[in-house]
Structures are given as C-alpha cells and as structure tokens.
TORMIVEX-702293 format. One line per 3 residues: number of its first residue (from 1); for each residue x, y, z of N, C-alpha, C, O, CB. Coordinates in steps of 0.05 Angstrom, whole numbers. Glycine has a CB too. Example, Ala and Ser with C-alpha at 12.3 -4.5 7.8 and 13.67 -1.06 7.14 Angstrom:
<sites>
1) 264/-114/156/246/-90/156/264/-66/156/285/-66/169/226/-89/181 | 257/-45/142/273/-21/143/258/1/157/268/23/161/282/-12/114 .
</sites>
This chain:
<sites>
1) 525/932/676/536/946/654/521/938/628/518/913/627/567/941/651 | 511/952/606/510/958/586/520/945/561/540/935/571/517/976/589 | 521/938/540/540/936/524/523/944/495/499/939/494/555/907/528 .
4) 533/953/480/533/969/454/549/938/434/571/928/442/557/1008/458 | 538/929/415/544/910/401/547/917/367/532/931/353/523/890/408 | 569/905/360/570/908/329/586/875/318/605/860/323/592/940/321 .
7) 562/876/300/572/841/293/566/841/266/548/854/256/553/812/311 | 585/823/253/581/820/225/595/842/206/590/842/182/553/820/220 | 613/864/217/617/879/201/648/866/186/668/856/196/616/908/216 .
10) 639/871/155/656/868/141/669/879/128/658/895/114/653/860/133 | 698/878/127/714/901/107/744/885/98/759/871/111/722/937/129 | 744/895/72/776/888/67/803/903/69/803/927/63/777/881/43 .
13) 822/893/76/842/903/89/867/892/72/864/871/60/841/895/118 | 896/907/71/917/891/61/931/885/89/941/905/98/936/907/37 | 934/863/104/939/859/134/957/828/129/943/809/123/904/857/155 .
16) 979/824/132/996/797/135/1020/792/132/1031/815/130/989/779/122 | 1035/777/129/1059/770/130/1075/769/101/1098/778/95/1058/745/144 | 1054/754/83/1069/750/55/1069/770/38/1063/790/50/1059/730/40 .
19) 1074/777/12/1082/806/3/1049/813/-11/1039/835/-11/1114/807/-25 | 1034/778/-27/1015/794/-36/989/794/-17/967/801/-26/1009/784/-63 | 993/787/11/981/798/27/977/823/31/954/831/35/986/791/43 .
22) 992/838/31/998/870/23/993/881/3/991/905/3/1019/879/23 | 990/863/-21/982/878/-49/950/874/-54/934/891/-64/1000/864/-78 | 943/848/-44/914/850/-48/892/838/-24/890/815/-14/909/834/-74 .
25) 871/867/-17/856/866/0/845/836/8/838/824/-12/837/884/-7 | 843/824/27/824/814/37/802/814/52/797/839/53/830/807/42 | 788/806/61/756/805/80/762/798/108/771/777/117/731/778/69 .
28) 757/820/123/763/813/152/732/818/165/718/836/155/792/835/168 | 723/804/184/699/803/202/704/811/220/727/803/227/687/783/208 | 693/828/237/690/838/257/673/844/274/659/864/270/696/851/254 .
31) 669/829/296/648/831/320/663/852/344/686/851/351/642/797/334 | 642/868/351/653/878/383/628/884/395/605/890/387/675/906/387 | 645/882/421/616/889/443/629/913/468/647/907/483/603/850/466 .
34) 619/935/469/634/952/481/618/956/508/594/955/506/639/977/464 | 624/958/521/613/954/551/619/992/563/637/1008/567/639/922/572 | 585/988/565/582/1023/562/556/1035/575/536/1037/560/581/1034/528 .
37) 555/1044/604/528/1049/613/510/1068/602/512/1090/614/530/1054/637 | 493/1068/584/482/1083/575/450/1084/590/428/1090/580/487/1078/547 | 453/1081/605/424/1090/618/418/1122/617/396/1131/610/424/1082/652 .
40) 434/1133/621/425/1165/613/412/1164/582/388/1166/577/456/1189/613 | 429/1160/565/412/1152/540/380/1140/539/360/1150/530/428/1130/527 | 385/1108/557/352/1103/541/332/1126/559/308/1129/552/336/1060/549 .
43) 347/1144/587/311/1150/590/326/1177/567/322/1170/544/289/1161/636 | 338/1201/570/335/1217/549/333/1224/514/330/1245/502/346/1226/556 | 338/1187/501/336/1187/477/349/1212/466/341/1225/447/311/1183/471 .
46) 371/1217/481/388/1229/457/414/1225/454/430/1218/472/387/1253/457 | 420/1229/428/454/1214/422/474/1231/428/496/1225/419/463/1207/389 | 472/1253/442/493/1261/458/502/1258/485/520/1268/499/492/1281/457 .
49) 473/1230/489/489/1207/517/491/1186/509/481/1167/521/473/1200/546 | 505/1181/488/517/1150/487/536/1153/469/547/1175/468/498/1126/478 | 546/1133/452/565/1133/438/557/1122/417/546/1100/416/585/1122/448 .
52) 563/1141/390/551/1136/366/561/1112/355/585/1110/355/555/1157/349 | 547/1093/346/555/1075/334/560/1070/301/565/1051/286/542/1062/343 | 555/1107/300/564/1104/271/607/1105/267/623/1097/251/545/1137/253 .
55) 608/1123/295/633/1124/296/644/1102/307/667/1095/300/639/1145/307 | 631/1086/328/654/1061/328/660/1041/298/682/1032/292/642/1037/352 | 641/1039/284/647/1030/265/665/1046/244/682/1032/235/625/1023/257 .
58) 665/1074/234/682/1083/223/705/1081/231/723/1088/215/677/1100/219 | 714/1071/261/747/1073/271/748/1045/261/764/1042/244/758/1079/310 | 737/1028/266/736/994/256/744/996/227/765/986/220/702/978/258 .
61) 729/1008/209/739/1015/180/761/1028/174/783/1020/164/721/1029/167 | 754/1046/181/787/1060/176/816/1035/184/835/1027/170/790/1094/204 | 808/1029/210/837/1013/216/845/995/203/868/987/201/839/1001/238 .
64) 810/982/186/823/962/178/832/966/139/846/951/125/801/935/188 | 818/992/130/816/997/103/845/1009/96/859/1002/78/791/1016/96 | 851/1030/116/869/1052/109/898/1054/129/912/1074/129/851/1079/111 .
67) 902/1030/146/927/1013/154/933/988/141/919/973/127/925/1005/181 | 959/986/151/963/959/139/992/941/159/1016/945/158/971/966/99 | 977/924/173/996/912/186/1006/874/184/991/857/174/985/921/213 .
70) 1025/870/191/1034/843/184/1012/818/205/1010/794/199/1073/844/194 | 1006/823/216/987/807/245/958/814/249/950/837/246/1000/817/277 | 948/798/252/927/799/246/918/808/279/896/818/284/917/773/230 .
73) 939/803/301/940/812/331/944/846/332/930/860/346/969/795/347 | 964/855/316/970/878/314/942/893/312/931/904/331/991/882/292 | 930/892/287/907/900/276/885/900/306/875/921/313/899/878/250 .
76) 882/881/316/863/882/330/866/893/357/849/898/374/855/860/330 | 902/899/358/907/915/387/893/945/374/875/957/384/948/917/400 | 906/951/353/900/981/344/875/991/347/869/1013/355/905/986/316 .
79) 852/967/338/822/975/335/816/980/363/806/1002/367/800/952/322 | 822/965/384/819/956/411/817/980/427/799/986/443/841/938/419 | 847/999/419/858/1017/431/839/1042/423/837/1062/437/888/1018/425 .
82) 825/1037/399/805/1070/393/781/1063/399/766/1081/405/801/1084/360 | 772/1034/401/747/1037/420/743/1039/449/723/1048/461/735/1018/416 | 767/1031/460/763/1034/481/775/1067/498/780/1072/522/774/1009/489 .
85) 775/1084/473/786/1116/483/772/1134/485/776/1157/492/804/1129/468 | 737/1115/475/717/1133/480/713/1131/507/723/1113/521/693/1128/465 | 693/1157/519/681/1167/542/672/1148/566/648/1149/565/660/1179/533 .
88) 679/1135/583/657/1122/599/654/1097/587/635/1083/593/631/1137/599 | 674/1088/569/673/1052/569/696/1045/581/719/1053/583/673/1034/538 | 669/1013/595/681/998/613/702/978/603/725/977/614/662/986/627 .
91) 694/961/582/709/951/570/703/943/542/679/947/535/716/936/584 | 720/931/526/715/929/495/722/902/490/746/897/494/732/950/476 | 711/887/484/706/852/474/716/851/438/701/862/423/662/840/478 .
94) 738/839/428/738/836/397/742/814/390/750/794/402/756/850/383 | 733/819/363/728/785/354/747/798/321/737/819/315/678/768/351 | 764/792/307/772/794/279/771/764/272/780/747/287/801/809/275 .
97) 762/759/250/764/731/235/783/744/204/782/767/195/723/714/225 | 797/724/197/810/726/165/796/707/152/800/682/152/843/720/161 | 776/722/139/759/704/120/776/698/90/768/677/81/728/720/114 .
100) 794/709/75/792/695/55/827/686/62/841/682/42/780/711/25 | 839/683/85/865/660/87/867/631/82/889/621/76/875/658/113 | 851/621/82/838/592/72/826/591/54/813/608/42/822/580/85 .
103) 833/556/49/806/555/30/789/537/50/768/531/37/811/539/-3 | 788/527/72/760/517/88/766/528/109/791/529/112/752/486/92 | 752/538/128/751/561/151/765/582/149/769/591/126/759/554/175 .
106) 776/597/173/791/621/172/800/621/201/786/611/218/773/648/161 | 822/633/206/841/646/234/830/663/245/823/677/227/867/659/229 | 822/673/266/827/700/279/823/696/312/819/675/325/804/724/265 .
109) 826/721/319/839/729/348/808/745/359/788/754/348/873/755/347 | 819/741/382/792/748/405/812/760/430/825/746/446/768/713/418 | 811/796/430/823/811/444/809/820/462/790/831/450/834/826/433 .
112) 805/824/498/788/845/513/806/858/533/823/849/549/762/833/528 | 797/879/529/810/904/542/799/917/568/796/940/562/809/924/522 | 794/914/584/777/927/613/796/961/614/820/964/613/785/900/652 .
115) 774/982/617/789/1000/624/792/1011/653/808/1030/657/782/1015/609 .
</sites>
C-alpha cells in the first residue's frame, strides 16, 4: 500500500474546554498519512487517479477553522471520518498537536482508522 502524506500543516481553530478557548483561535498541527494505492496514478499521471491533496487538506482546514469542538479527540475523530470517506483508502494515520496550550510543549492525540 501507498500512502499520500501531509505534515506540518498548520491552522488555528477555537477547539477546548474553557470559555476563552472558544473565543480565541489557537494553532493546531496536523500530520496525516492516508494509505491509498495509487499506482494507476504514477503510470497515468493523471489526477483523476488519485486523490487530490488539495482537497484532503481543505477538509483538514475547514474542520479545524470553521468547527468548533470542546476535545481536542472530538476534532480529530471528525477530520478522521472525511479523510477516510474518500475513494479506495485503506486507512488514515492522524497526528493533531495543540501548539499554543502551554507554555513549554503541547498535548495532542494520534488517531488511525483502517477502512
């Protein structure tokens, strides 16, 4: 199997428990690795055999820009659940970090989904 990778993407989100967690965005990181045979792709080089990776990342953004949930688990079931609803993936690997919950390191969850 394949896998299609996105690492380092960053976006802020209003996502947590306390109230001005909800009033003001933070920085969430996001790695995934989507497990996806694209061999039809590399020999026909074209992007109507694989899975655009402009759109996994726009469901990654959106979920995390234009929702807003108390868990930082919640969040990452939701993302979980739209990458893995594309076509012919095997499975979807996530990584979310909460970069600005601290002030030295940060929390986050590591979700995989086999379909």
């Amino acid at each position: 199997m394949r896998k299609i990778r996105l690492e380092n993407l960053i976006f802020k989100g209003k996502h947590g428990e306390e109230w001005a967690e909800k009033q003001i965005a933070q920085r969430f990181r996001v790695n995934a690795e989507i497990s996806f045979d694209f061999f039809k792709a590399s020999e026909s080089d074209k992007l109507k055999d694989t899975i655009n990776w402009v759109s996994l990342r726009d469901d990654i953004k959106n979920t995390i820009e234009k929702e807003s949930f108390s868990l930082v688990e919640k969040l990452a079931e939701e993302i979980i659940k739209k990458l893995s609803s594309y076509k012919s993936v095997g499975a979807v690997k996530l990584k979310i970090d909460k970069l600005d919950a601290w002030d030295n390191g940060y929390p986050g969850v590591t979700i995989e989904r086999t379909n």
